[in-house]
PyMOL CGO cylinders between C-alpha atoms (Angstrom):
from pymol import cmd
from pymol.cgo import CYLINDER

trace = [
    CYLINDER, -40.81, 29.38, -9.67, -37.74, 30.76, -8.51, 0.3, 1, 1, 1, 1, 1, 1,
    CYLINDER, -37.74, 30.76, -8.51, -38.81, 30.50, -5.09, 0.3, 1, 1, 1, 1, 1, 1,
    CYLINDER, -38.81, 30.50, -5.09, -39.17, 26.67, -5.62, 0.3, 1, 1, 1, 1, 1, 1,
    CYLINDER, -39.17, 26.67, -5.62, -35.85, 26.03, -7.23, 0.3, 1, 1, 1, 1, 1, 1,
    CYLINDER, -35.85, 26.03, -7.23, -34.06, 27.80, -4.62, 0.3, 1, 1, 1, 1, 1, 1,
    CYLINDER, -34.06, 27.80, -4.62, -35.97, 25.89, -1.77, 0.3, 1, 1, 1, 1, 1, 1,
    CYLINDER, -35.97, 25.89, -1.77, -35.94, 22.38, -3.57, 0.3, 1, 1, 1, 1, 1, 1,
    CYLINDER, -35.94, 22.38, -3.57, -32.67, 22.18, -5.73, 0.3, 1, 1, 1, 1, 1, 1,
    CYLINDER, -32.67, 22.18, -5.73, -30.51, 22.41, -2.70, 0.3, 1, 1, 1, 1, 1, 1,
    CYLINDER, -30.51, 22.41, -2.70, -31.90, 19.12, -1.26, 0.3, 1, 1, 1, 1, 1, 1,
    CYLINDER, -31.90, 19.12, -1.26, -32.69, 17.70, -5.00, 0.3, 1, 1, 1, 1, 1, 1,
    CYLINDER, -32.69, 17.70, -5.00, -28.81, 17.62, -4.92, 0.3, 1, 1, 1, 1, 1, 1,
    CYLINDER, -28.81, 17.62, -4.92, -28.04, 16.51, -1.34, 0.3, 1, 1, 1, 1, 1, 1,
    CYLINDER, -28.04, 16.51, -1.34, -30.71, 13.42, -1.71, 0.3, 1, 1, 1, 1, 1, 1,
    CYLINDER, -30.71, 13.42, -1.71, -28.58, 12.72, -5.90, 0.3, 1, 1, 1, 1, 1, 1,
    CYLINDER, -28.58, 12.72, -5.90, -25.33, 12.89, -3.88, 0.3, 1, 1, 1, 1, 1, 1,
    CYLINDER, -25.33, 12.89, -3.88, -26.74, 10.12, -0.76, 0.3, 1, 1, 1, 1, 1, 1,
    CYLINDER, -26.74, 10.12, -0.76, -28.13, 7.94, -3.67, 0.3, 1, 1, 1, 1, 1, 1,
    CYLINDER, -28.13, 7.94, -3.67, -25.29, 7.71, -5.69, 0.3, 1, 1, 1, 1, 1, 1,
    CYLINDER, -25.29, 7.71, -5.69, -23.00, 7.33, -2.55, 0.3, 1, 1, 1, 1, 1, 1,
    CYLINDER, -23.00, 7.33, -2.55, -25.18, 4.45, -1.82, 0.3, 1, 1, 1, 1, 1, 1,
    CYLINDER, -25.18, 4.45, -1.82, -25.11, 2.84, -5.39, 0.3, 1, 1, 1, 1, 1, 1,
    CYLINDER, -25.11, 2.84, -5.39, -20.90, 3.77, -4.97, 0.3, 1, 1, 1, 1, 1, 1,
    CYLINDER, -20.90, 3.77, -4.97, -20.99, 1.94, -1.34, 0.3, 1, 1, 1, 1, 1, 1,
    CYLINDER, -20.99, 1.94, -1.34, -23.36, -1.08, -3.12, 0.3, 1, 1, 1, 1, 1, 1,
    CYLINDER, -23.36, -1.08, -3.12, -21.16, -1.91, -6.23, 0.3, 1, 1, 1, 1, 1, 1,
    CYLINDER, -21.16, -1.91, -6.23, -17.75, -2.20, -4.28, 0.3, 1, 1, 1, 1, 1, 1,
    CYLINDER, -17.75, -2.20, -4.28, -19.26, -4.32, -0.97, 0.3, 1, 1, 1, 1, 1, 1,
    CYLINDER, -19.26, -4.32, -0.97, -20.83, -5.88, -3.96, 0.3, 1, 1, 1, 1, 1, 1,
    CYLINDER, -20.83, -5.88, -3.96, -17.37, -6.22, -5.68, 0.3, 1, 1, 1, 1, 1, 1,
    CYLINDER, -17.37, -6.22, -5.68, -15.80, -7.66, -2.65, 0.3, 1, 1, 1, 1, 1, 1,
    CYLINDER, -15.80, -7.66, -2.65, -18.16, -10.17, -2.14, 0.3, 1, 1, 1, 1, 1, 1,
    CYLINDER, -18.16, -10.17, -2.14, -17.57, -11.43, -5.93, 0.3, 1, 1, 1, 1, 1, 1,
    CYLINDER, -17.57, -11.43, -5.93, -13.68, -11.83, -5.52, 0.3, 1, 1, 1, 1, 1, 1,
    CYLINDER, -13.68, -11.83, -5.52, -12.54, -15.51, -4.71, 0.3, 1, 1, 1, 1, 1, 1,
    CYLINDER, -12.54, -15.51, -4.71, -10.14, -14.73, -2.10, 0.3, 1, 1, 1, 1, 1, 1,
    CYLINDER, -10.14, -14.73, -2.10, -8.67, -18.07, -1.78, 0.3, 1, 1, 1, 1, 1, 1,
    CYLINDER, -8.67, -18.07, -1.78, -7.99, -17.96, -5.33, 0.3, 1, 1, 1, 1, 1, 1,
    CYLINDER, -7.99, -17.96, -5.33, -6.35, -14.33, -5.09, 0.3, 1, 1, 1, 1, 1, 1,
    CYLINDER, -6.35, -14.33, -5.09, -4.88, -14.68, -2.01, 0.3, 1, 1, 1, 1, 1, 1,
    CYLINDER, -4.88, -14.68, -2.01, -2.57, -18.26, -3.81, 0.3, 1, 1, 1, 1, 1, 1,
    CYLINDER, -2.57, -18.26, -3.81, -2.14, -16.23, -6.96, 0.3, 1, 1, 1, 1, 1, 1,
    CYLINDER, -2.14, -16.23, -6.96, -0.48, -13.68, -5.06, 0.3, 1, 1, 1, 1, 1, 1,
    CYLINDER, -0.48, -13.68, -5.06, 1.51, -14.94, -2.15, 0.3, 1, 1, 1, 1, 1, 1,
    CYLINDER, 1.51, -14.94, -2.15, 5.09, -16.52, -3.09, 0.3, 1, 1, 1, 1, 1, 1,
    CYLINDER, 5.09, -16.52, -3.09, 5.87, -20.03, -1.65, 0.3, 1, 1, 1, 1, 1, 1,
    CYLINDER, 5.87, -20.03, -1.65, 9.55, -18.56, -1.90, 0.3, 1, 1, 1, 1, 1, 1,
    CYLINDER, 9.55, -18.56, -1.90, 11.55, -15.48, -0.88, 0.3, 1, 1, 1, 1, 1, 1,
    CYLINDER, 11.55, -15.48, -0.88, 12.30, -13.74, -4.63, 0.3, 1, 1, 1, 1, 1, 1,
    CYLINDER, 12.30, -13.74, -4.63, 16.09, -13.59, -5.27, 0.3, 1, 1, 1, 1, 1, 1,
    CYLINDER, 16.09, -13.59, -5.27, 17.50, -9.69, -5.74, 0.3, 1, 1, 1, 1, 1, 1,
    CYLINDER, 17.50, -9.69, -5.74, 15.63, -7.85, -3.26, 0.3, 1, 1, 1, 1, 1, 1,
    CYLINDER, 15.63, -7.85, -3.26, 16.19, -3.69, -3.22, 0.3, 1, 1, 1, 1, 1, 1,
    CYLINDER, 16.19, -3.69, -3.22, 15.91, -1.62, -0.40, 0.3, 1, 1, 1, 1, 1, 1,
    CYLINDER, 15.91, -1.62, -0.40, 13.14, 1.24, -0.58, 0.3, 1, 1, 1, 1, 1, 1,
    CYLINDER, 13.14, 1.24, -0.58, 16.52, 3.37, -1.56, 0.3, 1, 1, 1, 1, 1, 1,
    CYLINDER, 16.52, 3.37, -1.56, 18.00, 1.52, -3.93, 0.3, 1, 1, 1, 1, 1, 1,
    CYLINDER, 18.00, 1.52, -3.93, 14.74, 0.87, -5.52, 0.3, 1, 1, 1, 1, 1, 1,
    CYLINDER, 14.74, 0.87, -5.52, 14.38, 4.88, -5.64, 0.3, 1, 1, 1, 1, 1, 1,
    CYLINDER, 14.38, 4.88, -5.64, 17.55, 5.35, -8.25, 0.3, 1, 1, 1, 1, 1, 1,
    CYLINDER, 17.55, 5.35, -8.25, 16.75, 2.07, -9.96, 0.3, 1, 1, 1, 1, 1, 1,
    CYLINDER, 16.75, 2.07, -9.96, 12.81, 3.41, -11.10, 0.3, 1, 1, 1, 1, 1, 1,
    CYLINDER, 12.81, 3.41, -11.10, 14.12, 7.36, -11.22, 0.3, 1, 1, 1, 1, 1, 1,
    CYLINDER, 14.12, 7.36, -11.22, 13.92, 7.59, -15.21, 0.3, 1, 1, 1, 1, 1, 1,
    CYLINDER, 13.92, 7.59, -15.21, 11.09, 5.18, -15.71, 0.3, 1, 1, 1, 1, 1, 1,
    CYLINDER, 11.09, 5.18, -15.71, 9.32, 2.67, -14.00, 0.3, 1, 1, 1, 1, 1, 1,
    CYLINDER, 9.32, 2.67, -14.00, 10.31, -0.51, -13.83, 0.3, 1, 1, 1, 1, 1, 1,
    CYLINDER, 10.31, -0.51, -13.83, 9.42, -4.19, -12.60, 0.3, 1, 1, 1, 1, 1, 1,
    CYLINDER, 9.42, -4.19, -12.60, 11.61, -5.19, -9.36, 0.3, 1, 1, 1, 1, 1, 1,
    CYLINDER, 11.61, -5.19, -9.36, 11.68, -6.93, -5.97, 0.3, 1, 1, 1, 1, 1, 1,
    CYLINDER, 11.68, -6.93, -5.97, 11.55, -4.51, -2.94, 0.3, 1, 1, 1, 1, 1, 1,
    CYLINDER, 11.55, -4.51, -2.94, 12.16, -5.99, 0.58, 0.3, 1, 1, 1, 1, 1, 1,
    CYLINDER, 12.16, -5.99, 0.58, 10.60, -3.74, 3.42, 0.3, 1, 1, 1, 1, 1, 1,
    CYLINDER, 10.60, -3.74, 3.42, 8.31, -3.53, 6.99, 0.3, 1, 1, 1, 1, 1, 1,
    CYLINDER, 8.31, -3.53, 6.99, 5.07, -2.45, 7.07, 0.3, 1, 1, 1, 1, 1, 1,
    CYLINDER, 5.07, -2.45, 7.07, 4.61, 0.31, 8.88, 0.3, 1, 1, 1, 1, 1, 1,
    CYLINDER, 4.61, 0.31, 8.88, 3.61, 3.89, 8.42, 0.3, 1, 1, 1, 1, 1, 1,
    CYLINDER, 3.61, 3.89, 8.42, 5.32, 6.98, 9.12, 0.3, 1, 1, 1, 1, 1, 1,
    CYLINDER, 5.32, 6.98, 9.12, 5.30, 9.00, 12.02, 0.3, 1, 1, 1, 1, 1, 1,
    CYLINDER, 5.30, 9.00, 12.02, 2.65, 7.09, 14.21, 0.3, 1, 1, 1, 1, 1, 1,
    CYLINDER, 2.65, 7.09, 14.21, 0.64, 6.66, 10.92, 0.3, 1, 1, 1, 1, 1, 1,
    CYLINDER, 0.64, 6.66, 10.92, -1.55, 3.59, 10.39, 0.3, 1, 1, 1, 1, 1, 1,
    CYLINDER, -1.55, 3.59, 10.39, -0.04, 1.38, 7.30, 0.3, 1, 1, 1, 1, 1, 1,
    CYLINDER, -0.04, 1.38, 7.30, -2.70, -0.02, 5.99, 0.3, 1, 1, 1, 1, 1, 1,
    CYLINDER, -2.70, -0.02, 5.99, -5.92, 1.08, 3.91, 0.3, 1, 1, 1, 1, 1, 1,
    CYLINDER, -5.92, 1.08, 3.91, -9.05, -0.10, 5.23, 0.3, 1, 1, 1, 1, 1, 1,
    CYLINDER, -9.05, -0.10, 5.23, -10.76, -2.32, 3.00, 0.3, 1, 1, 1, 1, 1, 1,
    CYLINDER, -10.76, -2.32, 3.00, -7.68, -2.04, 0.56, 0.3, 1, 1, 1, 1, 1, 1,
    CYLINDER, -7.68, -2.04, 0.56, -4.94, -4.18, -0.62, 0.3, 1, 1, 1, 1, 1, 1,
    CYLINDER, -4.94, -4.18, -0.62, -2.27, -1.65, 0.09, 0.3, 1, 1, 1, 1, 1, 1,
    CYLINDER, -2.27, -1.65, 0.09, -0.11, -0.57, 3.10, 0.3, 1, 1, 1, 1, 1, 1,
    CYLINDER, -0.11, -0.57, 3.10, 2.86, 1.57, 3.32, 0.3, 1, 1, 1, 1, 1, 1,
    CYLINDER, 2.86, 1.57, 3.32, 6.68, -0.55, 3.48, 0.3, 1, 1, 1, 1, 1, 1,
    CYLINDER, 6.68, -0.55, 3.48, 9.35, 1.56, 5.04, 0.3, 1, 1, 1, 1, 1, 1,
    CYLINDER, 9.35, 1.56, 5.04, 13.21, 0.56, 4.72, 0.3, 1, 1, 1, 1, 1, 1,
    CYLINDER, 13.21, 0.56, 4.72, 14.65, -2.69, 7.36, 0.3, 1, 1, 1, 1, 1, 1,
    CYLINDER, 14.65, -2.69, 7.36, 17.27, -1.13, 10.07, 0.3, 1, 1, 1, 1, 1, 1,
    CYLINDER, 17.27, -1.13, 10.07, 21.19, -2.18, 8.82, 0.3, 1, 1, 1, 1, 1, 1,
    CYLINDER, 21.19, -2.18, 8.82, 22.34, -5.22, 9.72, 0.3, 1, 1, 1, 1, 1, 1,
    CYLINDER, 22.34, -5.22, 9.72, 23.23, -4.04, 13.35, 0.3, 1, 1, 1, 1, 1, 1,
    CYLINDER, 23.23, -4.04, 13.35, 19.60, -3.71, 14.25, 0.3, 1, 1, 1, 1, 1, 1,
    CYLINDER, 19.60, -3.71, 14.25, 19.20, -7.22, 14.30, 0.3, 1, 1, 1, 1, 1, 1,
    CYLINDER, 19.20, -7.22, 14.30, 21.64, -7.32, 17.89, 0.3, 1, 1, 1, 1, 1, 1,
    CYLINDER, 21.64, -7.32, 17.89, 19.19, -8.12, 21.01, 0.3, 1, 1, 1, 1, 1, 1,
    CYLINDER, 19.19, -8.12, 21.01, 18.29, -5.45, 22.91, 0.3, 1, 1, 1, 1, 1, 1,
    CYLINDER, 18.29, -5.45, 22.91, 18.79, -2.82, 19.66, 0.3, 1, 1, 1, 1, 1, 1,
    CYLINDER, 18.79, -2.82, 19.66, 15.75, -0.39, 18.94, 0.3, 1, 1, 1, 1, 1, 1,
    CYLINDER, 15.75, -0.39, 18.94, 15.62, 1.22, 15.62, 0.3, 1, 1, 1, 1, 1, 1,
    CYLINDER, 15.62, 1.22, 15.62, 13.93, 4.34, 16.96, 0.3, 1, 1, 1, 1, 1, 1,
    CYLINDER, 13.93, 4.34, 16.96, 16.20, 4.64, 19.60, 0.3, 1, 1, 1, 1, 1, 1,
    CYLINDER, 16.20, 4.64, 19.60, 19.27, 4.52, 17.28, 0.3, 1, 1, 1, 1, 1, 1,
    CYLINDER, 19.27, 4.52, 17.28, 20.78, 7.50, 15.82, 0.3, 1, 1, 1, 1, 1, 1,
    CYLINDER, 20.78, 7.50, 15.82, 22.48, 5.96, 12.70, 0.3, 1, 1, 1, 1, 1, 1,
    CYLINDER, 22.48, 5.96, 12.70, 18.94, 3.68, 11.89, 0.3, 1, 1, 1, 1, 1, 1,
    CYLINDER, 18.94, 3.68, 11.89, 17.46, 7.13, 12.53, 0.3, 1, 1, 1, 1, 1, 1,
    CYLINDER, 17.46, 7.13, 12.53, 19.00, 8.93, 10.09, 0.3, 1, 1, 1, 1, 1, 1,
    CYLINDER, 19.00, 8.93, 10.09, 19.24, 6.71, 7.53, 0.3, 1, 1, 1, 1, 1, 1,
    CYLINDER, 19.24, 6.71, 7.53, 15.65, 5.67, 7.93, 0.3, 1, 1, 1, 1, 1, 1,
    CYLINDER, 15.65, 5.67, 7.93, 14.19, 9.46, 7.69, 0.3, 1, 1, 1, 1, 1, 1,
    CYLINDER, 14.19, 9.46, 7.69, 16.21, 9.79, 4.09, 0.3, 1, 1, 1, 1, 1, 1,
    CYLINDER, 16.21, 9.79, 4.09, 14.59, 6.62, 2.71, 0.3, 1, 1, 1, 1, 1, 1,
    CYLINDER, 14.59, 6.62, 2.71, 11.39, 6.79, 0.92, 0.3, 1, 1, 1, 1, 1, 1,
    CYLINDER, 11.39, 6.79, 0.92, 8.04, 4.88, 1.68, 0.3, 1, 1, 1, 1, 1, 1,
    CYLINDER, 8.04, 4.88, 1.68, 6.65, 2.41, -0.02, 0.3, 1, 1, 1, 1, 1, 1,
    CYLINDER, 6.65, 2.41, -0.02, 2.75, 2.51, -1.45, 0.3, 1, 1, 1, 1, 1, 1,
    CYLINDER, 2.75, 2.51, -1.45, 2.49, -1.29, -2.07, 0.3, 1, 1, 1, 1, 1, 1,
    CYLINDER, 2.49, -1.29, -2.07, -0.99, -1.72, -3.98, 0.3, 1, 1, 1, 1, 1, 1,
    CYLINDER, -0.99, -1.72, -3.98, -2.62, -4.99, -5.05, 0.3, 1, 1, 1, 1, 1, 1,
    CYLINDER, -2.62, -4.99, -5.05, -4.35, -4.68, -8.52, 0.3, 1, 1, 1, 1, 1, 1,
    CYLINDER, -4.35, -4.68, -8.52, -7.06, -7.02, -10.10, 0.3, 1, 1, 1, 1, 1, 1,
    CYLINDER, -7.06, -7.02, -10.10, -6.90, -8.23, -13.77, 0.3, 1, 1, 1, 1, 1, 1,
    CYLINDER, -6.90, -8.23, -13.77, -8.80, -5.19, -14.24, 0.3, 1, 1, 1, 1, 1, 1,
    CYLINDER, -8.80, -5.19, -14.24, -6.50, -2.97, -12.87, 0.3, 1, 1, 1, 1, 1, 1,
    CYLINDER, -6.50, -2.97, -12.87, -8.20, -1.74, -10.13, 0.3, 1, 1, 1, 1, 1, 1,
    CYLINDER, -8.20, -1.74, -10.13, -7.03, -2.29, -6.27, 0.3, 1, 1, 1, 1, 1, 1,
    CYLINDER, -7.03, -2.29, -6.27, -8.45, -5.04, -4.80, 0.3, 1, 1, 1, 1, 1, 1,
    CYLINDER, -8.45, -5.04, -4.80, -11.16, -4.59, -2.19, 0.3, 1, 1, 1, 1, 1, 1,
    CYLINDER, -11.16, -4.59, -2.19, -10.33, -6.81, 0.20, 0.3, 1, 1, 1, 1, 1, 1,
    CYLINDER, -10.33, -6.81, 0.20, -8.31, -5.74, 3.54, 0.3, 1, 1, 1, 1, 1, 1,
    CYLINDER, -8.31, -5.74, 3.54, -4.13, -6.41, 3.21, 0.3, 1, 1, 1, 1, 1, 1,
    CYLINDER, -4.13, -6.41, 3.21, -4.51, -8.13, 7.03, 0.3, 1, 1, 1, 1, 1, 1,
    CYLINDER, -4.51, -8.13, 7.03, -7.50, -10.08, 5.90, 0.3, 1, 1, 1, 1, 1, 1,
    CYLINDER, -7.50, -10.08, 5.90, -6.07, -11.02, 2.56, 0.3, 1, 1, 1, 1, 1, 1,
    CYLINDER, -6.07, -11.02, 2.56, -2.37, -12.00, 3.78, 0.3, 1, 1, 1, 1, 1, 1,
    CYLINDER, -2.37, -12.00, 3.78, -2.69, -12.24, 7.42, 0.3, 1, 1, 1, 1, 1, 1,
    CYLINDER, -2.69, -12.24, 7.42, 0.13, -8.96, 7.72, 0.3, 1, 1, 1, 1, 1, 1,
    CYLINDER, 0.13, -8.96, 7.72, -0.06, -6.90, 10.66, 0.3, 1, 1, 1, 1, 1, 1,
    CYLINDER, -0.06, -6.90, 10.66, 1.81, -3.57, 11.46, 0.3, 1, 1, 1, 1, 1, 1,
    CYLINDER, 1.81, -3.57, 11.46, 5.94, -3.73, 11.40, 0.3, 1, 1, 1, 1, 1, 1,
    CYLINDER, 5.94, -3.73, 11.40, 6.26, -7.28, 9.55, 0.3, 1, 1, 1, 1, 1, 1,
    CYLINDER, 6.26, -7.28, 9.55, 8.75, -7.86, 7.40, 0.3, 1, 1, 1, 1, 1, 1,
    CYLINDER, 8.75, -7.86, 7.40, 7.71, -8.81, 3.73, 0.3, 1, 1, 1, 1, 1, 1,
    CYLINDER, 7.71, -8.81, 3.73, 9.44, -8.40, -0.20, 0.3, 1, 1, 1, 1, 1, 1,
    CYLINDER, 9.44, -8.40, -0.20, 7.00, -7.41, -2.70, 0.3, 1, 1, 1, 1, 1, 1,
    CYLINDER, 7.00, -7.41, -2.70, 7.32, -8.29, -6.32, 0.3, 1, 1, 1, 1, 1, 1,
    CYLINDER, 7.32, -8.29, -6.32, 6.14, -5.57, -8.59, 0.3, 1, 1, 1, 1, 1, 1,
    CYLINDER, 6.14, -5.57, -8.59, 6.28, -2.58, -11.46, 0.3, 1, 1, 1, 1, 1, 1,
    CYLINDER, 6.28, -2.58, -11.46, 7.32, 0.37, -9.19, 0.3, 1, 1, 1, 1, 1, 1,
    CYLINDER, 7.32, 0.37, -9.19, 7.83, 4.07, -10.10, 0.3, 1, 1, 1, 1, 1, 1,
    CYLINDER, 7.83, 4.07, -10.10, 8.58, 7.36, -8.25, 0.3, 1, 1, 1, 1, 1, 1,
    CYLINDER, 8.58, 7.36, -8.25, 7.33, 11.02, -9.20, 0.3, 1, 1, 1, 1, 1, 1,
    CYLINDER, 7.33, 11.02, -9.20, 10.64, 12.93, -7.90, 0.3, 1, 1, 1, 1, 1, 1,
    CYLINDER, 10.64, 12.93, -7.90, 8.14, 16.14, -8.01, 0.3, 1, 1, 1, 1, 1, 1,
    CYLINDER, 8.14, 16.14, -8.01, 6.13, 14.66, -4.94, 0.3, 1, 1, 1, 1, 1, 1,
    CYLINDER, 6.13, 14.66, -4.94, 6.52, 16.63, -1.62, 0.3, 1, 1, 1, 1, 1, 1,
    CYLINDER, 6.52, 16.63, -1.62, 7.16, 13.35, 0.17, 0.3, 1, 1, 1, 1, 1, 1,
    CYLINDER, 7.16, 13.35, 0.17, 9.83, 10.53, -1.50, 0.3, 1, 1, 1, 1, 1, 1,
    CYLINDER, 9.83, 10.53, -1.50, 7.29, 7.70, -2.20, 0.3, 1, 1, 1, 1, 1, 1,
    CYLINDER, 7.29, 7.70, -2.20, 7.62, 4.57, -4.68, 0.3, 1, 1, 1, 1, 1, 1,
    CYLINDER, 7.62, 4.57, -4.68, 4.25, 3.45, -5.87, 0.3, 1, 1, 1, 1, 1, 1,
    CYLINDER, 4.25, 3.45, -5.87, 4.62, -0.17, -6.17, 0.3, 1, 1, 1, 1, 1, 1,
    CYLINDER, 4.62, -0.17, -6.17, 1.85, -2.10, -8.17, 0.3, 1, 1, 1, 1, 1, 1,
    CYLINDER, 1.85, -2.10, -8.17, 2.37, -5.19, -6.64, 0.3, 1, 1, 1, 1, 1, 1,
    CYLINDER, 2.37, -5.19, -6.64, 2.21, -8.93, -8.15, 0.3, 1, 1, 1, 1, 1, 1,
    CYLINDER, 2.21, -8.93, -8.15, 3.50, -10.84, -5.17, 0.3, 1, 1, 1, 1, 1, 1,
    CYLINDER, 3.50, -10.84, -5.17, 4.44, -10.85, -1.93, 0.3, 1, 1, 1, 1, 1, 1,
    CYLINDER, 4.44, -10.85, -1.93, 6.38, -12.75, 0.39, 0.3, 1, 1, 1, 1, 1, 1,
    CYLINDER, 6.38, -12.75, 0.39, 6.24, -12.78, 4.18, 0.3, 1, 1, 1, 1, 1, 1,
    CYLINDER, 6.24, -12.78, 4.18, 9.66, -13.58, 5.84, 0.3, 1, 1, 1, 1, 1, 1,
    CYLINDER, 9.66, -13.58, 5.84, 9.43, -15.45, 9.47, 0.3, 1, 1, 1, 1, 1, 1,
]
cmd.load_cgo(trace, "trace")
């Protein structure tokens, strides 16, 4: 008998572990496919920009006690060559806008020393788009809000930061967003 168990348990687990992974994979496509997107999509995007917009730093001291519902006006993009988004997620990382100089022709952000070294003290921004159930939506940002890597966008939200995080992130649960042309 023990001869058995050791032969058969080992792939009496694997074959428990590809099933449920497969019931897992089945219930969220399944999920997805329920979600009116239309009907989220108009729920969540803002016909106008939202007055009082933070920067990702100023939103940092605002939440640092206790979290807290604000307006935080960012670009998506990811740090250090990293993708933003989260496939199949309603989330992407915001990072702080350049000052007000970045805005001359011809000026490059990463080129800039003083965007630079502002921009590598500010902390990211975990934007994530929750359900009435409280669980992210699974549905893709771009496919959801037609975003794409290094727009500009304010997010309305309940954000909070963890101060005892390696990394200087705000998770923002997001309730609206607004895409600036």
């Amino acid at each position: 008998m023990n001869l058995f168990h050791a032969l058969f348990r080992p792939k009496a687990l694997l074959a428990f572990a590809v099933f449920f992974g497969m019931q897992l994979s089945f219930y969220s496509n399944g999920n997805a496919a329920s979600i009116d997107i239309d009907n989220v999509r108009t729920s969540l995007m803002l016909k106008n920009e939202p007055a009082g917009a933070m920067t990702p730093t100023a939103a940092k001291a605002a939440v640092a006690k206790a979290p807290k519902q604000l307006v935080i006006a960012g670009r998506i993009a990811g740090s250090q060559g990293m993708d933003p988004f989260v496939k199949g997620k309603a989330s992407f990382a915001m990072l702080q806008l350049p000052d007000d100089h970045g805005s001359q022709p011809g000026h490059n952000a990463d080129d800039c020393p003083f965007c630079k070294k502002r921009l590598a003290n500010a902390p990211m921004v975990a934007v994530q788009f929750v359900g009435a159930d409280n669980k992210e939506l699974p549905i893709d940002a771009r496919d959801l809000f037609g975003v794409k890597d290094g727009e500009e966008v304010v997010i309305r939200g309940v954000a909070s930061f963890n101060a005892k995080l390696a990394l200087p992130i705000i998770q923002l649960q997001a309730d609206g967003i607004y895409i600036r042309k």
